[in-house]
N, CA, C, O and CB atoms as a CASP TS submission, in Angstrom:
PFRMAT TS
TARGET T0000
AUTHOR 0000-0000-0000
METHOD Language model
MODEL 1
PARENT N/A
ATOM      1  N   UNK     1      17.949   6.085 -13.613  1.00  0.00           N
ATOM      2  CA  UNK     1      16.587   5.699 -13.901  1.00  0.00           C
ATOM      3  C   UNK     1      15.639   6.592 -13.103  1.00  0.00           C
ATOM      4  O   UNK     1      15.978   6.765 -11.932  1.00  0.00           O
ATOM      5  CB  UNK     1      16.355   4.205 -13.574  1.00  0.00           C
ATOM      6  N   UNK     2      14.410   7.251 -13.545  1.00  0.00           N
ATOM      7  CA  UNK     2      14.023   7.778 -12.870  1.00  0.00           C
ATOM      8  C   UNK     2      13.049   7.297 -12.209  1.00  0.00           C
ATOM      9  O   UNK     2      12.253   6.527 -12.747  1.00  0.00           O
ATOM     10  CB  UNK     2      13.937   8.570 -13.252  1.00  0.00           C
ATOM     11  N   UNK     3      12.917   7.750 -10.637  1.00  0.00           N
ATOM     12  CA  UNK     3      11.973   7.057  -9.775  1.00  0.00           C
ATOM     13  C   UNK     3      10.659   7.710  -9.569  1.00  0.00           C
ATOM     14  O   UNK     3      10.530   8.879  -9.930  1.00  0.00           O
ATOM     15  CB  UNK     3      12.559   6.858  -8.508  1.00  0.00           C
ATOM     16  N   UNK     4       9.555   7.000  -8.962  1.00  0.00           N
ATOM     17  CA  UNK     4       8.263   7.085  -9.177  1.00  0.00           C
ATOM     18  C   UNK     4       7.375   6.891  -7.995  1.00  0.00           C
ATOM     19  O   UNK     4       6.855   5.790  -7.813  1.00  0.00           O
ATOM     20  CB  UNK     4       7.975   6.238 -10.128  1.00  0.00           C
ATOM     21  N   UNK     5       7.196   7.750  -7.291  1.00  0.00           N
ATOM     22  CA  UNK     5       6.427   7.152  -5.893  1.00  0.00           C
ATOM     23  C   UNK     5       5.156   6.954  -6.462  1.00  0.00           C
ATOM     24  O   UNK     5       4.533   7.684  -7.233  1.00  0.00           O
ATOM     25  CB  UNK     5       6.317   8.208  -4.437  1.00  0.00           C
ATOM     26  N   UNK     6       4.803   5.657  -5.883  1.00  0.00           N
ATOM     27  CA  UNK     6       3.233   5.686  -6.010  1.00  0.00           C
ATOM     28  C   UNK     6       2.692   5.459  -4.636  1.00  0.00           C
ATOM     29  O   UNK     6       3.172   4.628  -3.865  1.00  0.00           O
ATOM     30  CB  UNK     6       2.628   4.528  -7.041  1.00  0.00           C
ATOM     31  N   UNK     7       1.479   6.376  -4.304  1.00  0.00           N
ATOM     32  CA  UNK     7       1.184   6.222  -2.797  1.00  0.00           C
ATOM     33  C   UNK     7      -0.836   6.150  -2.530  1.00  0.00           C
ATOM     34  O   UNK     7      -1.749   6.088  -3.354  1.00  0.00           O
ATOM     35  CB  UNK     7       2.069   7.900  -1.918  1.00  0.00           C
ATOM     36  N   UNK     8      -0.835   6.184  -1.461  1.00  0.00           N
ATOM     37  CA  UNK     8      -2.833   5.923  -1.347  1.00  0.00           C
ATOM     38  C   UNK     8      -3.037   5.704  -0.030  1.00  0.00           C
ATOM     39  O   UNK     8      -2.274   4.986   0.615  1.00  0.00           O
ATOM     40  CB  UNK     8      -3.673   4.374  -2.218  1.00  0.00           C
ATOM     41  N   UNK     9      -3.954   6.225   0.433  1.00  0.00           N
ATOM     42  CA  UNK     9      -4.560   6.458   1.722  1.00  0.00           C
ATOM     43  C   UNK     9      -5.154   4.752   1.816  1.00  0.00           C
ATOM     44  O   UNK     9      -4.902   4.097   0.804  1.00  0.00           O
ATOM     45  CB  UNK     9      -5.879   7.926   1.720  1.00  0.00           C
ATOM     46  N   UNK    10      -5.727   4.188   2.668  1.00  0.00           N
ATOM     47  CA  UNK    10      -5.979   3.078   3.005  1.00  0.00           C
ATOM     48  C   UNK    10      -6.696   2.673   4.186  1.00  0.00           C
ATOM     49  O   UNK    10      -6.133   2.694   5.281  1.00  0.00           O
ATOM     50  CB  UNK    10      -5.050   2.633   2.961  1.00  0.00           C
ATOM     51  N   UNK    11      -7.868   2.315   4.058  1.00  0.00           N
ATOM     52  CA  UNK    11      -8.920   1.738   5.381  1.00  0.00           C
ATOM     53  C   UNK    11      -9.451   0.884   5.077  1.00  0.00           C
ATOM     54  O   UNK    11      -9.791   1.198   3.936  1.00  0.00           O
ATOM     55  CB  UNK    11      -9.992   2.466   5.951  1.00  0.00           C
ATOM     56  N   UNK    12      -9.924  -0.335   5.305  1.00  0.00           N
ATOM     57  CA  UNK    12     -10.813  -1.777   5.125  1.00  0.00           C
ATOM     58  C   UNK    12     -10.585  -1.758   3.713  1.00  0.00           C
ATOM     59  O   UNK    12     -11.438  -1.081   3.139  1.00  0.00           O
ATOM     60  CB  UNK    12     -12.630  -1.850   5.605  1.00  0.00           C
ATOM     61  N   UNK    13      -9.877  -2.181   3.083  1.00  0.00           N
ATOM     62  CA  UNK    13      -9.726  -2.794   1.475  1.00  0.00           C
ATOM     63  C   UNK    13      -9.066  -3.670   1.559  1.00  0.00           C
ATOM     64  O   UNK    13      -8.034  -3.606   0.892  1.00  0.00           O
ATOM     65  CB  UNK    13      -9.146  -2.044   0.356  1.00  0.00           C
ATOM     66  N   UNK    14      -9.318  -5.062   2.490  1.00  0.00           N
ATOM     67  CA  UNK    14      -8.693  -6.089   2.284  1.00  0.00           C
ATOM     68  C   UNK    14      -9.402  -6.704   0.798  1.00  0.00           C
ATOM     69  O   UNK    14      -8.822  -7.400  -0.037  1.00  0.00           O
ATOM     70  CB  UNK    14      -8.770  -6.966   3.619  1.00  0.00           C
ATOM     71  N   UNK    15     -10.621  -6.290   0.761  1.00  0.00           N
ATOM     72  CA  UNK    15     -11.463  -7.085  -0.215  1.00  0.00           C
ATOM     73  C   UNK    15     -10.967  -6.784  -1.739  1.00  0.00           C
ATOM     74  O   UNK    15     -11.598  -7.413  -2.588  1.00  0.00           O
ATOM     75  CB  UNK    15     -13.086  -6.669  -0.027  1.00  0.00           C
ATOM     76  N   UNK    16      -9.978  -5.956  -2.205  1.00  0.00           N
ATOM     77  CA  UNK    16      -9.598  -5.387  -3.455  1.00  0.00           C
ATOM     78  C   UNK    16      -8.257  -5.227  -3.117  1.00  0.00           C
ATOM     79  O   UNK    16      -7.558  -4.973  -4.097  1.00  0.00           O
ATOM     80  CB  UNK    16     -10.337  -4.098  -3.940  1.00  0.00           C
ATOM     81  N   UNK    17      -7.630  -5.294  -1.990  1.00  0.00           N
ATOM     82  CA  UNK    17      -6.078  -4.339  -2.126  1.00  0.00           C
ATOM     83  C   UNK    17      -5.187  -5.698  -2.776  1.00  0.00           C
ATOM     84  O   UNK    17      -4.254  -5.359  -3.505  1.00  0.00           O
ATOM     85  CB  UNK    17      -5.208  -3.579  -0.129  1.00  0.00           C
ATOM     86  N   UNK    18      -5.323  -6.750  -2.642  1.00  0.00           N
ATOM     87  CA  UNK    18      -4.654  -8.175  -3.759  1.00  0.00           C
ATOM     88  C   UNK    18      -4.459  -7.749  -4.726  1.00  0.00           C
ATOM     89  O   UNK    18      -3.388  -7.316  -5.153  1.00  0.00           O
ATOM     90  CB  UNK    18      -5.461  -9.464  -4.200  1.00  0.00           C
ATOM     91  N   UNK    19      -5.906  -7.824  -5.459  1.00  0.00           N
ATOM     92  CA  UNK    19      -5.403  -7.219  -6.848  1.00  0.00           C
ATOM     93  C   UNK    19      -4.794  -6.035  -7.506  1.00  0.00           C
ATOM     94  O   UNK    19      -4.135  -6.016  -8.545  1.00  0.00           O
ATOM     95  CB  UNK    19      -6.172  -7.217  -7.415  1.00  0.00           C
ATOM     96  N   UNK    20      -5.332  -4.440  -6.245  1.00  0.00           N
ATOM     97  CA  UNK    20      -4.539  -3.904  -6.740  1.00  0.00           C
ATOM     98  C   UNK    20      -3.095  -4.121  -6.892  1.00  0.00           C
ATOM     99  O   UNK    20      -2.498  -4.160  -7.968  1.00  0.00           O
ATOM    100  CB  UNK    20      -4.759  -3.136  -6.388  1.00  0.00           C
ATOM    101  N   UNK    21      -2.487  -4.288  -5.492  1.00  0.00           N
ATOM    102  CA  UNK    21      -1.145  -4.626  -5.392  1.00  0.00           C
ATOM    103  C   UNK    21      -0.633  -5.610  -6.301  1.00  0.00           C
ATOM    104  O   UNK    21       0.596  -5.641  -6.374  1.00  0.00           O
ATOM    105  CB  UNK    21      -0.896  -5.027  -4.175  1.00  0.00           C
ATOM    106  N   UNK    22      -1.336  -6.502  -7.082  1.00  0.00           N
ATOM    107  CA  UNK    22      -1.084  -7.655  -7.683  1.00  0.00           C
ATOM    108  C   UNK    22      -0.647  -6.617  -9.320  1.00  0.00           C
ATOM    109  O   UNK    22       0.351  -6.883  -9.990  1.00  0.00           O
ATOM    110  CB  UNK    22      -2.642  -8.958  -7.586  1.00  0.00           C
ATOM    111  N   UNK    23      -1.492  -5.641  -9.630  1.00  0.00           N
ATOM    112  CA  UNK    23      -1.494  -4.793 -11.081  1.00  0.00           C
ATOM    113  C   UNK    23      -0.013  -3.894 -10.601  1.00  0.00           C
ATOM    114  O   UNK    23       0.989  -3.956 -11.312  1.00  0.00           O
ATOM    115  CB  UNK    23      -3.293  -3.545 -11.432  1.00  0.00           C
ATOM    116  N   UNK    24      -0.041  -3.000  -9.202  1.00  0.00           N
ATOM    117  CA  UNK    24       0.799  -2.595  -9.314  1.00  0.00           C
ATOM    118  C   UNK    24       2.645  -3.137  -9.448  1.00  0.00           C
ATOM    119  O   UNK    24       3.602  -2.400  -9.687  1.00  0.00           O
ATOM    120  CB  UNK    24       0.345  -2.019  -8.604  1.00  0.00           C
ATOM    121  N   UNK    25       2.656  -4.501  -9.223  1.00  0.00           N
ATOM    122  CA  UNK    25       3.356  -5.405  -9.309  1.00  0.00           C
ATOM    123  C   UNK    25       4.203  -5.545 -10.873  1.00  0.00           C
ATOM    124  O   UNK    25       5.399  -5.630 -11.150  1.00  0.00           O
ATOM    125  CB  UNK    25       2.479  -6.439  -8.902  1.00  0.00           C
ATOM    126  N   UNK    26       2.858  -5.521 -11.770  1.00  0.00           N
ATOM    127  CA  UNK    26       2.927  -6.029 -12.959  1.00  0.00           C
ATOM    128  C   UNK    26       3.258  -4.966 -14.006  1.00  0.00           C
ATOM    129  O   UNK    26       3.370  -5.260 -15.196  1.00  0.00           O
ATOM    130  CB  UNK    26       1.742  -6.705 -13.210  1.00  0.00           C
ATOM    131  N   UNK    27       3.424  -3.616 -13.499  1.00  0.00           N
ATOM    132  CA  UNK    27       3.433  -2.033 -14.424  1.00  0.00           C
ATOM    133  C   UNK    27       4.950  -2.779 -14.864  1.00  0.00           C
ATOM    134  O   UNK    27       5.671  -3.676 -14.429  1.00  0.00           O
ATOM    135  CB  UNK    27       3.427   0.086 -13.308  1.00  0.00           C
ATOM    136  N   UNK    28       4.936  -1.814 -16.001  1.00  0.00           N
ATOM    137  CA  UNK    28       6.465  -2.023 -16.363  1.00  0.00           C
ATOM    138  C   UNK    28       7.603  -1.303 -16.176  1.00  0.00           C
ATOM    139  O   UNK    28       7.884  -0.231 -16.712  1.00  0.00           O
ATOM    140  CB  UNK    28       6.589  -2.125 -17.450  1.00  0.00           C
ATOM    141  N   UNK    29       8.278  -1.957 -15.362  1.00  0.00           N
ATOM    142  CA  UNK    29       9.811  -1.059 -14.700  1.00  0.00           C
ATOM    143  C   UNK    29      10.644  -0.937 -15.418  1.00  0.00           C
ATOM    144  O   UNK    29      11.774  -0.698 -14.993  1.00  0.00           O
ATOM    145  CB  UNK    29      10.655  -1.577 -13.610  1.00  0.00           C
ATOM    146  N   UNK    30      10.351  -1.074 -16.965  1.00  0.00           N
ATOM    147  CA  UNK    30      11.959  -0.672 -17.582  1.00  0.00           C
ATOM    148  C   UNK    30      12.440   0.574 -17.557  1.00  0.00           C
ATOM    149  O   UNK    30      13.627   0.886 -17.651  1.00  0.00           O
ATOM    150  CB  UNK    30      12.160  -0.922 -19.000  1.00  0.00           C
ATOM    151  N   UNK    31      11.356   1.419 -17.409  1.00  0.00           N
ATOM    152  CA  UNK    31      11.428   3.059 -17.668  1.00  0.00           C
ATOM    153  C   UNK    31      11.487   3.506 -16.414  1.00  0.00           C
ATOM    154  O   UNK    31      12.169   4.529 -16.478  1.00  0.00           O
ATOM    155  CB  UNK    31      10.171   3.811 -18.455  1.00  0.00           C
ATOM    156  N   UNK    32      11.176   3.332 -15.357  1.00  0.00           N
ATOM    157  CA  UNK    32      11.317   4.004 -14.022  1.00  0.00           C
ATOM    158  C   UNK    32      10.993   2.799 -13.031  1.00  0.00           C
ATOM    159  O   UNK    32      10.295   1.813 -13.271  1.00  0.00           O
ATOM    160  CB  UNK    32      10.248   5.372 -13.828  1.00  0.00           C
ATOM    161  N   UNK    33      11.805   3.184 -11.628  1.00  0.00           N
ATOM    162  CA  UNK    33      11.722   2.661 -10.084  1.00  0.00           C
ATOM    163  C   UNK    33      10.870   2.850  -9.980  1.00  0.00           C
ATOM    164  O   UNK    33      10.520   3.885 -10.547  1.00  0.00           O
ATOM    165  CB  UNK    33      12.338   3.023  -8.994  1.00  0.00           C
ATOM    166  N   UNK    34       9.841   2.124  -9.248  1.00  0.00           N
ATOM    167  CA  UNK    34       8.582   2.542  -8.567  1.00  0.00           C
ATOM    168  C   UNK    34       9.143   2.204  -7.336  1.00  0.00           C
ATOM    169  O   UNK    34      10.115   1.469  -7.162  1.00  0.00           O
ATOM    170  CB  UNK    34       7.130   1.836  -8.957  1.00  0.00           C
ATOM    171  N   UNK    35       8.230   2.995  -6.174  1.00  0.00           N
ATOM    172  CA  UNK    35       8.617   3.371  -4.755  1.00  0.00           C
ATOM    173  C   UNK    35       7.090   3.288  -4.322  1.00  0.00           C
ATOM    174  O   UNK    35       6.214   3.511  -5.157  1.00  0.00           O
ATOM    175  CB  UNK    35       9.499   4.989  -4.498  1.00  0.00           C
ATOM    176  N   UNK    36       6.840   3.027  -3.256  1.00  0.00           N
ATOM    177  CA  UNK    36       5.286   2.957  -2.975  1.00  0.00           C
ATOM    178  C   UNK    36       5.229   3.389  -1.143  1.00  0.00           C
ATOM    179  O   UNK    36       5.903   3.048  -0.171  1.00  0.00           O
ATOM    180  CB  UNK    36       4.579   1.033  -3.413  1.00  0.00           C
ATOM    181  N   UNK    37       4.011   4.326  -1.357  1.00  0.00           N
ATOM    182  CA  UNK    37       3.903   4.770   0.534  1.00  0.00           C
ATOM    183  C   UNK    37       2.410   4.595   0.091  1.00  0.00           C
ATOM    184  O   UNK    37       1.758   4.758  -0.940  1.00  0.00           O
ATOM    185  CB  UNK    37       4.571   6.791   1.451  1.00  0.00           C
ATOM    186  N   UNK    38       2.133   4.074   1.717  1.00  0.00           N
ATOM    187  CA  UNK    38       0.744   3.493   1.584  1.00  0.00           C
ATOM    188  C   UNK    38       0.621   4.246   3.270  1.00  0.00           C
ATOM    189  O   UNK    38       1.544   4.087   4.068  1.00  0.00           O
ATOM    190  CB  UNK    38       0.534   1.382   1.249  1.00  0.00           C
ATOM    191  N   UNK    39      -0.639   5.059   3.640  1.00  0.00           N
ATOM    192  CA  UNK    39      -1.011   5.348   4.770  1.00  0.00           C
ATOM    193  C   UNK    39      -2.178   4.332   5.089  1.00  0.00           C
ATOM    194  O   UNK    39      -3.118   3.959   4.387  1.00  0.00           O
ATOM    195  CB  UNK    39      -1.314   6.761   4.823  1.00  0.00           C
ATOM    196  N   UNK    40      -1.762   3.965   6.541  1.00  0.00           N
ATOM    197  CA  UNK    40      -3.074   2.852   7.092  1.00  0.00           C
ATOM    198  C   UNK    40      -3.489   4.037   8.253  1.00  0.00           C
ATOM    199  O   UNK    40      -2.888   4.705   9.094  1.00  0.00           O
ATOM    200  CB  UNK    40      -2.460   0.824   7.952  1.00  0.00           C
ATOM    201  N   UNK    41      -4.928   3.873   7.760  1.00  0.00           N
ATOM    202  CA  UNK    41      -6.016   4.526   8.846  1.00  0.00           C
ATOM    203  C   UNK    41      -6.823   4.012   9.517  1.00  0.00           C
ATOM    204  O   UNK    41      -7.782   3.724   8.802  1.00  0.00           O
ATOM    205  CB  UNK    41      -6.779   5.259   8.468  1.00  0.00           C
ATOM    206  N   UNK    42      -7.050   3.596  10.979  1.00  0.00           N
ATOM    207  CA  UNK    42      -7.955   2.736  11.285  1.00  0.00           C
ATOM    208  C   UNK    42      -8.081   1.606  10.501  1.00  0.00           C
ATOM    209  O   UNK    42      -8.409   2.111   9.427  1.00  0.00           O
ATOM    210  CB  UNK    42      -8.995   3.295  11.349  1.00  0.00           C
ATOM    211  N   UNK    43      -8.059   0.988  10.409  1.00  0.00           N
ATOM    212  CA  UNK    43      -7.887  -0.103   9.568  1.00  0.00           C
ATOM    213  C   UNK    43      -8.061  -1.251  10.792  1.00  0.00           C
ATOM    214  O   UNK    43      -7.225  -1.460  11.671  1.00  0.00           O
ATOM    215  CB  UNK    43      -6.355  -0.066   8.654  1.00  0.00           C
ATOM    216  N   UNK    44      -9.824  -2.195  10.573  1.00  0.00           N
ATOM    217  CA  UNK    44     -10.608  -3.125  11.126  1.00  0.00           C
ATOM    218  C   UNK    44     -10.394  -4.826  10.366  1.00  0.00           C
ATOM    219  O   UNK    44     -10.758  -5.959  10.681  1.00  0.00           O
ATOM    220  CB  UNK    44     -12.128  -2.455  10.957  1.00  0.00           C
ATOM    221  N   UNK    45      -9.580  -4.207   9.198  1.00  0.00           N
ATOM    222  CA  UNK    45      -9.911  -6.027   8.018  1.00  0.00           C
ATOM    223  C   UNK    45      -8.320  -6.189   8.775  1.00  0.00           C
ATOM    224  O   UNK    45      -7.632  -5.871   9.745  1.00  0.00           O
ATOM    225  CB  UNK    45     -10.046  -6.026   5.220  1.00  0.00           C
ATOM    226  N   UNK    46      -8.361  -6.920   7.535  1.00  0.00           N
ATOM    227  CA  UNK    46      -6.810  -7.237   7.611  1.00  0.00           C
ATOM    228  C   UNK    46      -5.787  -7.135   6.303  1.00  0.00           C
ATOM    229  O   UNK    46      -5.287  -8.110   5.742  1.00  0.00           O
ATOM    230  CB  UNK    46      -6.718  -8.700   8.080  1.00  0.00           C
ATOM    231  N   UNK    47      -5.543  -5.459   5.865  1.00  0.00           N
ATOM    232  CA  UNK    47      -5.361  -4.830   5.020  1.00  0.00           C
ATOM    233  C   UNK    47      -3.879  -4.709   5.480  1.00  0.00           C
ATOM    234  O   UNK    47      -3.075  -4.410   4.597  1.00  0.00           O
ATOM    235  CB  UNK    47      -6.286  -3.759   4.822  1.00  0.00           C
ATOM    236  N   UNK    48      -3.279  -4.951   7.082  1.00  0.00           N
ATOM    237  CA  UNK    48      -2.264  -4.154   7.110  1.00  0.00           C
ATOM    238  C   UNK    48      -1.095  -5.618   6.623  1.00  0.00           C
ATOM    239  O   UNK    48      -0.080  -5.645   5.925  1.00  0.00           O
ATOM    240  CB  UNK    48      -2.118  -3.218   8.798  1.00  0.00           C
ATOM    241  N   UNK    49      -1.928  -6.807   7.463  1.00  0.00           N
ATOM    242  CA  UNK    49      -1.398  -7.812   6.959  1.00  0.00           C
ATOM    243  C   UNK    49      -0.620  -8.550   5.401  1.00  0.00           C
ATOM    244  O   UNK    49       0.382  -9.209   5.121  1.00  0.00           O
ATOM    245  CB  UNK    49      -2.214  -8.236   7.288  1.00  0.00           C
ATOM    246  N   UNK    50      -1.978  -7.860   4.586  1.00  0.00           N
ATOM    247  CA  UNK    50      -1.711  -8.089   3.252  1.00  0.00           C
ATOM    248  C   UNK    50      -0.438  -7.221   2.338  1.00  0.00           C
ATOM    249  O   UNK    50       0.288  -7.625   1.429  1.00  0.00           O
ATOM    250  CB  UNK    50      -3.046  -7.840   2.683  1.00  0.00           C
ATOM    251  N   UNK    51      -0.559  -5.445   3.229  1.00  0.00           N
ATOM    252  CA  UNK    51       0.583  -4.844   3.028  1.00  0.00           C
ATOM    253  C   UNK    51       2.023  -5.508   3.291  1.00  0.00           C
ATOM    254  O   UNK    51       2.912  -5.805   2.494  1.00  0.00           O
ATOM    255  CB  UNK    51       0.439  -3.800   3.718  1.00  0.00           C
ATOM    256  N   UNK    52       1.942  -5.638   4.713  1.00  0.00           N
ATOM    257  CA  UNK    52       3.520  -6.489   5.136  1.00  0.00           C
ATOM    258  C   UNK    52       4.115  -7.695   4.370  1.00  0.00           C
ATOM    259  O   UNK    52       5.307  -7.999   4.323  1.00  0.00           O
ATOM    260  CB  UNK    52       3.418  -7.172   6.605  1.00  0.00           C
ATOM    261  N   UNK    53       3.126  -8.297   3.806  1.00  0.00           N
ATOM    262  CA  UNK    53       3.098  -9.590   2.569  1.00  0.00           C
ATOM    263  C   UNK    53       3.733  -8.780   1.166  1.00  0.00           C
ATOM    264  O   UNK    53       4.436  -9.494   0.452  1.00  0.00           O
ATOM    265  CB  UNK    53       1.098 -10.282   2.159  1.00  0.00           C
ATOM    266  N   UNK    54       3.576  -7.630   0.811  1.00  0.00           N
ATOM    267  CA  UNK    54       4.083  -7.140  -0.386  1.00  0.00           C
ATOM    268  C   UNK    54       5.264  -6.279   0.066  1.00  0.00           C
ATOM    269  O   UNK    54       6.205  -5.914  -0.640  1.00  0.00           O
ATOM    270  CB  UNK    54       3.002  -6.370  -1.227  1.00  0.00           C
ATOM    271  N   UNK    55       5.078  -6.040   1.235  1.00  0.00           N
ATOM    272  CA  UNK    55       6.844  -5.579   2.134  1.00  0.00           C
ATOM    273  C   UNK    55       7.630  -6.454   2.226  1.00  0.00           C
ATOM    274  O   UNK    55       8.812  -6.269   2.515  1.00  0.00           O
ATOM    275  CB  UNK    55       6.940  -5.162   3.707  1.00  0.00           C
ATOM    276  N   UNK    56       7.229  -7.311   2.047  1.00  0.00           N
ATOM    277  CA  UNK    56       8.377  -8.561   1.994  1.00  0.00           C
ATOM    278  C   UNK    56       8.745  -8.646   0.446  1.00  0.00           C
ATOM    279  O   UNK    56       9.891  -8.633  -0.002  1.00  0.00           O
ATOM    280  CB  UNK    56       7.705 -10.249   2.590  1.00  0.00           C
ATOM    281  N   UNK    57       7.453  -8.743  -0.358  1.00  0.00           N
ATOM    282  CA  UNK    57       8.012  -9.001  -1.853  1.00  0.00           C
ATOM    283  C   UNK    57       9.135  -8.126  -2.525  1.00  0.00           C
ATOM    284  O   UNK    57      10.027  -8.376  -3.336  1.00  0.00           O
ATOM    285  CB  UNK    57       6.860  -8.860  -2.793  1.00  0.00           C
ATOM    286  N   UNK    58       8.774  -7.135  -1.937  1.00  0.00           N
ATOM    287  CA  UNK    58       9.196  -5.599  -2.150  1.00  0.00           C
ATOM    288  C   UNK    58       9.923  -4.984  -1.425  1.00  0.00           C
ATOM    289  O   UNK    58       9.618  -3.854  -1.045  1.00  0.00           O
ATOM    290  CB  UNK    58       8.317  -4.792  -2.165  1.00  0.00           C
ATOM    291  N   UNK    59      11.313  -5.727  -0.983  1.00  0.00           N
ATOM    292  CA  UNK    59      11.952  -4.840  -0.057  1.00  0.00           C
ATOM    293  C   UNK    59      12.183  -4.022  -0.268  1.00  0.00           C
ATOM    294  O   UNK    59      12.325  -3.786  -1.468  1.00  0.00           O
ATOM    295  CB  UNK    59      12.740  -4.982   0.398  1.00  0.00           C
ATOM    296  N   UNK    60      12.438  -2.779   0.849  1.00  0.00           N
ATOM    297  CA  UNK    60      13.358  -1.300   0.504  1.00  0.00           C
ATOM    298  C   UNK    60      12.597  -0.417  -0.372  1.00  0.00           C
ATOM    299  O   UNK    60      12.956   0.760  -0.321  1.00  0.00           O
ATOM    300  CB  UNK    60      14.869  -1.560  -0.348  1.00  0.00           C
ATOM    301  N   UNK    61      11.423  -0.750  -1.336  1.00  0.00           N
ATOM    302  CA  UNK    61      10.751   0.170  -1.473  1.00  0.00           C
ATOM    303  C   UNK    61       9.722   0.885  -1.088  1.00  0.00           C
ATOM    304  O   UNK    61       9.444   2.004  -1.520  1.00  0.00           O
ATOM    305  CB  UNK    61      10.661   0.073  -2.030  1.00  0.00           C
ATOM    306  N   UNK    62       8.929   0.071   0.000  1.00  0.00           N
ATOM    307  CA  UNK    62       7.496   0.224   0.204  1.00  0.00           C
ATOM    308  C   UNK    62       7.531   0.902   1.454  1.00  0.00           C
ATOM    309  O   UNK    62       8.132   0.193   2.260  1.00  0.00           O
ATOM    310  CB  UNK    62       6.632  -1.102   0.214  1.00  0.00           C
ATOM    311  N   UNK    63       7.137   1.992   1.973  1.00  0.00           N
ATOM    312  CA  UNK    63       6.941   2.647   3.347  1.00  0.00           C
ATOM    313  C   UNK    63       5.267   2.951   3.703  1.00  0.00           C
ATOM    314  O   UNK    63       4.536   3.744   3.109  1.00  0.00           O
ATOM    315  CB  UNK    63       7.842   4.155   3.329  1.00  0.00           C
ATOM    316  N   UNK    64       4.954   2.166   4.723  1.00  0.00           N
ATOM    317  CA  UNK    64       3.727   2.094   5.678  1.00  0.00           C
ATOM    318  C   UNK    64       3.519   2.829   6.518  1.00  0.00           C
ATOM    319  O   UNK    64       4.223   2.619   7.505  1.00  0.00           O
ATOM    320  CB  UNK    64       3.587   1.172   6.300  1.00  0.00           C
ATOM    321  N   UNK    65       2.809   3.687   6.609  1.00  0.00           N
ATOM    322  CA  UNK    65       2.764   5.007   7.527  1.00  0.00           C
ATOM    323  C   UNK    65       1.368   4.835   7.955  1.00  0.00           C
ATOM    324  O   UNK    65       0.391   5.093   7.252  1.00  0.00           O
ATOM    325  CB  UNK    65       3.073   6.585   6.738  1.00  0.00           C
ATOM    326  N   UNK    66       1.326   4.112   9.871  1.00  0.00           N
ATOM    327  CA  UNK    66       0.204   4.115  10.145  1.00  0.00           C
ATOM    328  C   UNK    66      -0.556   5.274  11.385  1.00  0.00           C
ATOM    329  O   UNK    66      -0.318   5.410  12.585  1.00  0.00           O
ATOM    330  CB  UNK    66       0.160   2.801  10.385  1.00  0.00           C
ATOM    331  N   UNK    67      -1.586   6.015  10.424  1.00  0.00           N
ATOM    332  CA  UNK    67      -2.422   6.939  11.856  1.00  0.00           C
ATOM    333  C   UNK    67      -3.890   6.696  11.709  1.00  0.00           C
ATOM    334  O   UNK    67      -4.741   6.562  10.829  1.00  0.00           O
ATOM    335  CB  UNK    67      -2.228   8.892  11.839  1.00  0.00           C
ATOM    336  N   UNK    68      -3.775   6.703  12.870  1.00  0.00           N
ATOM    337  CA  UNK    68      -5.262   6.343  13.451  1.00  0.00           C
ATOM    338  C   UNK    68      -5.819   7.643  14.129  1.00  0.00           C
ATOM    339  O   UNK    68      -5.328   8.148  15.139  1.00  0.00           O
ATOM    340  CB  UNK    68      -5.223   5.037  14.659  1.00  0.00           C
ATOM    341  N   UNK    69      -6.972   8.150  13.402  1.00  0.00           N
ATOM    342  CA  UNK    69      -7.348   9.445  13.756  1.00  0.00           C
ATOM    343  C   UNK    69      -8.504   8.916  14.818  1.00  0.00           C
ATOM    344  O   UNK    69      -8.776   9.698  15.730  1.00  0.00           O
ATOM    345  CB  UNK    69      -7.848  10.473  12.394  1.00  0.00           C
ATOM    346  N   UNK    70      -9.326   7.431  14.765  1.00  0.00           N
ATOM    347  CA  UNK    70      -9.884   7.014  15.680  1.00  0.00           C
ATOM    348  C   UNK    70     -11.750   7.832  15.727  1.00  0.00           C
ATOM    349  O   UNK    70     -12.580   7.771  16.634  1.00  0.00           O
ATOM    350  CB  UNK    70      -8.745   7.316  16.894  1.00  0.00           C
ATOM    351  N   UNK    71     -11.837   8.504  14.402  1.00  0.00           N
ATOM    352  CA  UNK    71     -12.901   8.931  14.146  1.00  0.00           C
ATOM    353  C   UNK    71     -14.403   8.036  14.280  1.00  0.00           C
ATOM    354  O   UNK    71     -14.625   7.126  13.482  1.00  0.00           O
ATOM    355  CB  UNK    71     -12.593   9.350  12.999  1.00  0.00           C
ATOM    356  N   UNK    72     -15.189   8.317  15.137  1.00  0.00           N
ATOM    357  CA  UNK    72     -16.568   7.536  15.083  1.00  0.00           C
ATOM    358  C   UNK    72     -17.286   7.789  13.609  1.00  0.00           C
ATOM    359  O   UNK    72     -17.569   8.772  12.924  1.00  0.00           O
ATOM    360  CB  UNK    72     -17.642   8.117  16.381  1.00  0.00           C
ATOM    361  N   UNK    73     -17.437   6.177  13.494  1.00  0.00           N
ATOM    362  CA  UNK    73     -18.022   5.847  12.251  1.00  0.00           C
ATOM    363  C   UNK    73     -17.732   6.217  11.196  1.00  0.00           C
ATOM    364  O   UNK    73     -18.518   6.667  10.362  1.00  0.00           O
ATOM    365  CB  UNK    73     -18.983   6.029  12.186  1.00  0.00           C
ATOM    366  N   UNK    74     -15.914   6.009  11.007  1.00  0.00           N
ATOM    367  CA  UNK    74     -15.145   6.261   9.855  1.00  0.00           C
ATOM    368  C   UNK    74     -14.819   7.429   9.518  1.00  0.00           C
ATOM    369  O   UNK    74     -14.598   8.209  10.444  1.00  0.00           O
ATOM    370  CB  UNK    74     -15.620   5.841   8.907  1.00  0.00           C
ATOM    371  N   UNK    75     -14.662   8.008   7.891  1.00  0.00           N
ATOM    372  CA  UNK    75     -14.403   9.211   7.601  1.00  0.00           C
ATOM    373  C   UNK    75     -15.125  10.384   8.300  1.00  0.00           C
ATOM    374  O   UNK    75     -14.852  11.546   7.997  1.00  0.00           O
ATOM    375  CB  UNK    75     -14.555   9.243   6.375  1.00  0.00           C
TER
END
């Protein structure tokens, strides 16, 4: 089967990352693995929380890669 990383940079989107994660949930896997890397950057909400919640749903596929570049006043 062929596999499919899907990946995305990530800072304060607790307010939307549900639903995305909720759509990416719902794609259809008959045709390919999906694999998912998500980078956390600074990250102030509680975005990383909501990740570890779909690391659980999702074992073994999902890799969290967190750096904090620690930039004043974001990007």
């Amino acid at each position: 089967m062929l596999k499919v990383m899907i990946g995305c940079p990530l800072r304060d989107r607790a307010w939307i990352l549900p639903r995305y994660l909720d759509c990416l949930e719902k794609l259809h896997r008959n045709t390919f693995q999906p694999q998912y890397c998500f980078i956390i950057n600074d990250c102030t909400d509680h975005s990383p929380q909501i990740l570890a919640e779909f690391v659980h749903r999702q074992p073994g596929i999902v890799r969290l890669i967190e750096k904090n570049y620690d930039y004043p006043g974001g990007h």
